[in-house]
N, C-alpha and C positions, 0 to 999 in steps of 0.2 A: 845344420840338420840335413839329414838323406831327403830329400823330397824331390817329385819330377821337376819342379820351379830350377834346381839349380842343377841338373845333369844333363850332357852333353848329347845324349839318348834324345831328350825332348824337342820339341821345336811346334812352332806356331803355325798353324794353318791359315790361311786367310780367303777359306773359300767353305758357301752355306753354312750348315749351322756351328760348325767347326772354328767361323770367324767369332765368335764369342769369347774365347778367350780357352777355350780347352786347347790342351795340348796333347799332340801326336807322339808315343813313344816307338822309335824308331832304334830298340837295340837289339831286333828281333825283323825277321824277313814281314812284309805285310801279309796278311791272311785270306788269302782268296776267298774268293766267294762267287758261286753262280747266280742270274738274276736274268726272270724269262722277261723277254724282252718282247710285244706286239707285232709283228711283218705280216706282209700281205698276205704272204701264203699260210700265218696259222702263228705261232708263236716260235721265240726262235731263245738260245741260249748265249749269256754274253758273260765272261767273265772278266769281273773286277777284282782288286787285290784294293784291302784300306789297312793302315797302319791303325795298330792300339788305337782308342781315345782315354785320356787319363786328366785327372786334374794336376795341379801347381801342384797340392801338399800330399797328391799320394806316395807311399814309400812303395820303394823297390830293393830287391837286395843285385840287381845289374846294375846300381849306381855306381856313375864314376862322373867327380864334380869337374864342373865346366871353370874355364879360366877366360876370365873378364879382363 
């Protein structure tokens, strides 16, 4: 079966709440994002990039199956 569980795309994260057991699809650039961040002088802007979050059995049609 096509599911994230077995493509090469997917991979496990093992940090906050991402260590649960969801998986990061990685067959696409990650997706930036801004996020105001508190500093002395007033608020400041910081940007982060996060890959997908996906489960084991969601289908994708970028599947291409991993070799164990």
């Amino acid at each position: 079966m096509r599911t994230c569980s077995n493509c090469i795309h997917s991979s496990v994260s093992l940090i906050g709440e991402q260590a649960n057991g969801t998986l990061m699809c990685r067959a696409r650039p990650p997706t930036p994002f801004a996020v105001l961040v508190p500093k002395a002088e007033g608020m400041a802007v910081q940007a982060i990039t996060l890959w997908p979050q996906v489960n084991k059995d969601d289908h994708c049609g970028l599947h291409q199956m991993s070799v164990h």
